[in-house]
One Martini backbone bead per residue (centre of mass of N, CA, C, O) as a GRO file, in nm:
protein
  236
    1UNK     BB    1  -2.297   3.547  -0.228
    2UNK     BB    2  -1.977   3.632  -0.295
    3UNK     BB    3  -1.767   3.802  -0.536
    4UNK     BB    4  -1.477   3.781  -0.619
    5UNK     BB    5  -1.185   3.977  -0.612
    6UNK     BB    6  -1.011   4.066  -0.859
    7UNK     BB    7  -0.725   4.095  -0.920
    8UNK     BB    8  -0.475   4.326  -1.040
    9UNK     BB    9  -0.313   4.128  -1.237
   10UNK     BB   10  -0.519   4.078  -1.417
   11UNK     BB   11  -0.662   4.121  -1.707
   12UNK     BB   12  -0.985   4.162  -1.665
   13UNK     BB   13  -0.875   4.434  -1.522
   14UNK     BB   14  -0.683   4.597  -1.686
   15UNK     BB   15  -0.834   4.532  -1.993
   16UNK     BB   16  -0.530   4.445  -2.092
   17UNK     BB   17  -0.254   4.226  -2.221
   18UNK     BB   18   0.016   4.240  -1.991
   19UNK     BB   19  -0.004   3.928  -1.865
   20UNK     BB   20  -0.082   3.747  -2.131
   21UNK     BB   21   0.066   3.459  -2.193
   22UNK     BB   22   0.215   3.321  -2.447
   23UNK     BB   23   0.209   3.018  -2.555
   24UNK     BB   24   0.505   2.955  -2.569
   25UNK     BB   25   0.593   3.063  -2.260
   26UNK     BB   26   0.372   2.815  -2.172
   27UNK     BB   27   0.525   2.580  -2.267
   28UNK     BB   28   0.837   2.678  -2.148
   29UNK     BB   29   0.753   2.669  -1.827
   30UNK     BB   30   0.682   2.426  -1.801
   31UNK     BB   31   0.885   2.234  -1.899
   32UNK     BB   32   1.082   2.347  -1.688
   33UNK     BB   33   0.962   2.243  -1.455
   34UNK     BB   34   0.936   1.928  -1.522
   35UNK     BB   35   1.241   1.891  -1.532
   36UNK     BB   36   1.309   1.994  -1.241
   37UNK     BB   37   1.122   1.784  -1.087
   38UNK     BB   38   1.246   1.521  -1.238
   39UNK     BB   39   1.550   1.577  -1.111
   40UNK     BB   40   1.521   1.577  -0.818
   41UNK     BB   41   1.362   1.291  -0.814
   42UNK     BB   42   1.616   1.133  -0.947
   43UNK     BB   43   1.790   1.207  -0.696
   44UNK     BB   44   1.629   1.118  -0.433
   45UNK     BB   45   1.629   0.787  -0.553
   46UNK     BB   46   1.958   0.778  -0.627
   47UNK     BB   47   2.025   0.853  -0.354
   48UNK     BB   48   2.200   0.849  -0.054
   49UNK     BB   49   2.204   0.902   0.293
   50UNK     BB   50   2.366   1.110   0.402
   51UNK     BB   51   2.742   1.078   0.338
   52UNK     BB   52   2.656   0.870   0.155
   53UNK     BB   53   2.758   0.600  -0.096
   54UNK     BB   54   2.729   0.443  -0.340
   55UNK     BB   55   2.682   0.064  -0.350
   56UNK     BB   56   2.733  -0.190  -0.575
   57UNK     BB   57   2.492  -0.502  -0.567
   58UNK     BB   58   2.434  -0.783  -0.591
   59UNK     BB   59   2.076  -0.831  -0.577
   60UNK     BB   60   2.051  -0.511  -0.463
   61UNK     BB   61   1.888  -0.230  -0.452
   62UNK     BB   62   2.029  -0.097  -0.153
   63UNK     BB   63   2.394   0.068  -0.106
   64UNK     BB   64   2.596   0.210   0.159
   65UNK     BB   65   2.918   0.411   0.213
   66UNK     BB   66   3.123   0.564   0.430
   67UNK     BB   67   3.461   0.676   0.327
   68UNK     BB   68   3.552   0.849   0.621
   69UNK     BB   69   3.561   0.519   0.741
   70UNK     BB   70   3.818   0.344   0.838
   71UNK     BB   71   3.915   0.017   0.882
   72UNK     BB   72   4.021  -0.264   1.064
   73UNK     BB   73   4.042  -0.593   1.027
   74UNK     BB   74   3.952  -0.652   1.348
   75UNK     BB   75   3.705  -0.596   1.372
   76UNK     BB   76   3.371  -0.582   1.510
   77UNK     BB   77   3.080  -0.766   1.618
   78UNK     BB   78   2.706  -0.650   1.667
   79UNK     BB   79   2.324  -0.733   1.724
   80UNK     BB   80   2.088  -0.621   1.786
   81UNK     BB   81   1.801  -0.587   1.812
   82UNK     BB   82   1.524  -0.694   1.658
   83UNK     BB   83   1.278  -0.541   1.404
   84UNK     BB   84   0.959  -0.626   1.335
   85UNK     BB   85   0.693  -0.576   1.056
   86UNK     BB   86   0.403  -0.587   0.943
   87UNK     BB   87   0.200  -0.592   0.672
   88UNK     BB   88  -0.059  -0.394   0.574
   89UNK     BB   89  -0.155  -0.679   0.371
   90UNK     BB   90  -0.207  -0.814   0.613
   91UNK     BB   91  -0.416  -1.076   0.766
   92UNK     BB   92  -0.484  -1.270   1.043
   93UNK     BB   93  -0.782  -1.326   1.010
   94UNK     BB   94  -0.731  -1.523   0.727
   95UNK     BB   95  -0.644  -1.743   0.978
   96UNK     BB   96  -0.889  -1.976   0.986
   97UNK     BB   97  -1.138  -1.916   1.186
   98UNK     BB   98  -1.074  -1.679   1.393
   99UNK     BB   99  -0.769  -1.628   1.366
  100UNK     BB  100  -0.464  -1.480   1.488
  101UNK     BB  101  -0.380  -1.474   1.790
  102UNK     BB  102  -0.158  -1.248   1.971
  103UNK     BB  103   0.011  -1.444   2.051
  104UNK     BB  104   0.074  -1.556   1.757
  105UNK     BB  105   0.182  -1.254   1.654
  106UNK     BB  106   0.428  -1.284   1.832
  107UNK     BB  107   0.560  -1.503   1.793
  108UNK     BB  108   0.625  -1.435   1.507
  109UNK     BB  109   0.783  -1.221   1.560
  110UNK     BB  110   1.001  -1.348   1.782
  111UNK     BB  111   1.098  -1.573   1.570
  112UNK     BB  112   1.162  -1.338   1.362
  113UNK     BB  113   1.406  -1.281   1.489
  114UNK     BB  114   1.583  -1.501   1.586
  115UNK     BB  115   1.660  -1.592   1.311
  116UNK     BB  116   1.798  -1.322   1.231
  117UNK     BB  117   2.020  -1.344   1.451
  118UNK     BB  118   2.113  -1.628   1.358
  119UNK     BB  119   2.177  -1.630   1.098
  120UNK     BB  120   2.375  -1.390   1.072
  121UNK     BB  121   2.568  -1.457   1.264
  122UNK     BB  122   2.665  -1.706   1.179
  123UNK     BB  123   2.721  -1.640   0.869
  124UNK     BB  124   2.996  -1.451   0.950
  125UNK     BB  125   3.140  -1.666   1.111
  126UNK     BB  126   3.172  -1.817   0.838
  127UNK     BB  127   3.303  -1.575   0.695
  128UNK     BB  128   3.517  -1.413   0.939
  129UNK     BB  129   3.375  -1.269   1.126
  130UNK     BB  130   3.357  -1.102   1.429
  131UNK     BB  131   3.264  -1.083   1.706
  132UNK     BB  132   3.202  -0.956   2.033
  133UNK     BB  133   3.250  -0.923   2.295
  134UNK     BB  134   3.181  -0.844   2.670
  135UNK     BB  135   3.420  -0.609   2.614
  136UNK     BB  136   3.477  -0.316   2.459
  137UNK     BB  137   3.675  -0.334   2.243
  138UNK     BB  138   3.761  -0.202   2.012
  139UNK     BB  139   3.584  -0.213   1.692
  140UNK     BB  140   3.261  -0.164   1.642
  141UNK     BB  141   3.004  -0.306   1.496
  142UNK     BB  142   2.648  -0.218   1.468
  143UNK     BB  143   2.343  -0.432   1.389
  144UNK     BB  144   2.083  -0.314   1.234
  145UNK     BB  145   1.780  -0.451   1.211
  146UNK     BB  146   1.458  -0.451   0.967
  147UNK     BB  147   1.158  -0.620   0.923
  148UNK     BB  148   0.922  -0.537   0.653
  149UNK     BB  149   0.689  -0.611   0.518
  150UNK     BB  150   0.546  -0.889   0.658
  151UNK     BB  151   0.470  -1.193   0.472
  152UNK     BB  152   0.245  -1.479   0.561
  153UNK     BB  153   0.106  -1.764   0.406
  154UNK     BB  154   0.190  -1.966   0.681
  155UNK     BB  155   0.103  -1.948   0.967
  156UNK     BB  156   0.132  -2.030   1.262
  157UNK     BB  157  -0.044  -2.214   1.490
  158UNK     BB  158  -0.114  -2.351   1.822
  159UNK     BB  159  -0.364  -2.501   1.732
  160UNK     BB  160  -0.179  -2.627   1.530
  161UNK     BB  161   0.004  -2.811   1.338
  162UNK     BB  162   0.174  -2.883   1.067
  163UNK     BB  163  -0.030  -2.738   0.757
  164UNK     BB  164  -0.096  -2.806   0.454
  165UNK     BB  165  -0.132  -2.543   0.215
  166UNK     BB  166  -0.271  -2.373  -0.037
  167UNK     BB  167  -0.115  -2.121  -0.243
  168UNK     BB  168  -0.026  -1.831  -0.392
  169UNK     BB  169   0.106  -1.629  -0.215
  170UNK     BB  170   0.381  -1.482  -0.133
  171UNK     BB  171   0.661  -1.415   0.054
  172UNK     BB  172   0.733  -1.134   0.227
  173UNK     BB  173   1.010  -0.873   0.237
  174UNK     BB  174   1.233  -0.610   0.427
  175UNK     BB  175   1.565  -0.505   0.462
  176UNK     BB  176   1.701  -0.253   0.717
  177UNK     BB  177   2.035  -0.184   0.710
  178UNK     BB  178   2.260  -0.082   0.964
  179UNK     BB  179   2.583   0.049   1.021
  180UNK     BB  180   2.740   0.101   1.351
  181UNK     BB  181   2.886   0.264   1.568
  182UNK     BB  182   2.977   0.224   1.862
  183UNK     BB  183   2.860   0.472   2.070
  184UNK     BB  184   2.837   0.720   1.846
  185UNK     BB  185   2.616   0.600   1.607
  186UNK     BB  186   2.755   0.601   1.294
  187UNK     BB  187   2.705   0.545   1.057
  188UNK     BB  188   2.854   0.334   0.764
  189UNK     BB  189   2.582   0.174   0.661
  190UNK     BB  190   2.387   0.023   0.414
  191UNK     BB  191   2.065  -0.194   0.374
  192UNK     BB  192   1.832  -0.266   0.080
  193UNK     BB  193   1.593  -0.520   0.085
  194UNK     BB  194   1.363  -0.723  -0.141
  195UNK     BB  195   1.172  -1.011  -0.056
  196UNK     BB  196   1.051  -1.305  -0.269
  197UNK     BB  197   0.904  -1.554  -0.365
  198UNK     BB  198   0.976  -1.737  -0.649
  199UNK     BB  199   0.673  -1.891  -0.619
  200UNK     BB  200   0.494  -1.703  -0.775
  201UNK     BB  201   0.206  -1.785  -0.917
  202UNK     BB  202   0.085  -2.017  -0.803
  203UNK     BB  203  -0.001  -2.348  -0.650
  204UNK     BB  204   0.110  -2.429  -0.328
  205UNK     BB  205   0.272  -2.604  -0.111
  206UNK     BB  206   0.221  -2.479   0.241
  207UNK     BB  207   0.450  -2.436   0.562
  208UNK     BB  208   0.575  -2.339   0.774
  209UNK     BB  209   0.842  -2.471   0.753
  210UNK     BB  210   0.916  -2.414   0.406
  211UNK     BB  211   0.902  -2.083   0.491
  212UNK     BB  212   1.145  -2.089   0.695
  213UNK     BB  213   1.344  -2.170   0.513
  214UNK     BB  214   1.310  -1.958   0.286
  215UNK     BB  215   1.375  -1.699   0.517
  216UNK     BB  216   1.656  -1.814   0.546
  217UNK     BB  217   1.795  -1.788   0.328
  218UNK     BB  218   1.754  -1.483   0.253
  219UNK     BB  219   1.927  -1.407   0.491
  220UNK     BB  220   2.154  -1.512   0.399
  221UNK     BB  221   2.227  -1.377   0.185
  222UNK     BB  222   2.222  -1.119   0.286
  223UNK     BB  223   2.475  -1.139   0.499
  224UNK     BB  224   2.683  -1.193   0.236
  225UNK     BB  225   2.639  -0.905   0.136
  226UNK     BB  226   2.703  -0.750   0.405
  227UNK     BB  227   2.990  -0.847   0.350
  228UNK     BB  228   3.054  -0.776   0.175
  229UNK     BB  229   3.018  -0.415   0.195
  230UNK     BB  230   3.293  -0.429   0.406
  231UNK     BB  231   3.497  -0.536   0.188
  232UNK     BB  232   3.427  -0.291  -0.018
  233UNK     BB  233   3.429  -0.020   0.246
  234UNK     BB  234   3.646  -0.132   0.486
  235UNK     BB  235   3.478  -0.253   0.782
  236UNK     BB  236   3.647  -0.528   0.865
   0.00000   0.00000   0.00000
């Protein structure tokens, strides 16, 4: 094996310390790059997503709206399909005996979408908040919404009624919500939270049915800050 050939600038080669820098030189160097790293990483964390500014929400992690985009009160909305993804700390085979079939995954998928946009739905509808109708007249915001890392600790299996089990585990979710203008997808605003059961930490007895009640809460909850965010954005 050959022995690699030291740099021509390291102190080794030059016989002399003329590039050996001083403790204090080596400590400011340090400094000066950790301090550079640590505000890059802490701007990139509290920043909102290009173009947009963060808007302060009660009970939510993180939300955002264009200010350059002001909407007029008559403003109307549309849901568009919901996008579902189970957490991969999920685990189907973990229930039952032979845990859950294909079908079984699939149906929690497309009904906990229809959930979120029944609820979402219904919800702004009671708040005041217009849908658009049949034909796309005036001015149309469009509601992408994705239900992502969904853990579910009692989930429904089609060969068996709806049946208590003792569970630790909370269920959680996590909300991606932006709000675009219809037609030329320009984002107009975001909304980002996590949902966890705060039944957290205990011993519950839980089944479909009391999951489900839980996650419309839940939904709820998320549709009435998104109009917040909306009257708050002038967006509505």
């Amino acid at each position: 094996m050959s022995t690699p050939k030291p740099s021509p600038t390291c102190p080794e080669n030059l016989g002399v310390g003329l590039c050996r820098p001083t403790i204090a030189s080596l400590v400011s160097i340090l400094c000066t790059v950790f301090l550079c790293v640590n505000v890059q990483s802490t701007a990139q964390t509290s920043s909102a997503p290009a173009g947009l500014i963060t808007l302060k929400l009660d009970n939510i992690d993180q939300a955002s709206f264009d200010p350059r985009s002001p909407w007029a009160e008559d403003a109307t909305w549309r849901i568009a399909p919901v996008e579902v993804r189970f957490s991969a700390a999920w685990d189907p085979r973990q229930f039952g005996t032979f845990g859950l079939a294909l079908k079984d995954i699939e149906k929690i998928r497309n009904d906990h979408a229809k959930l979120t946009q029944q609820t979402f739905a219904e919800t702004l509808h009671a708040l005041g908040a217009k849908p658009a109708g049949n034909v796309n007249n005036g001015k149309i915001l469009e509601l992408q919404i994705k239900i992502v890392d969904l853990y579910l600790n009692a989930p429904p299996r089609s060969e068996i009624s709806p049946l208590y089990i003792y569970v630790y585990e909370s269920s959680e979710m996590t909300l991606e919500l932006e709000v675009r203008e219809a037609g030329t997808g320009r984002v107009l605003a975001t909304l980002r939270d996590r949902y966890s059961d705060p039944r957290d930490s205990q011993l519950t007895l839980d089944n479909e049915i009391t999951q489900r009640a839980a996650n419309r809460l839940a939904l709820r909850e998320w549709a009435t800050r998104l109009h917040s965010l909306l009257r708050q954005a002038g967006l509505r």
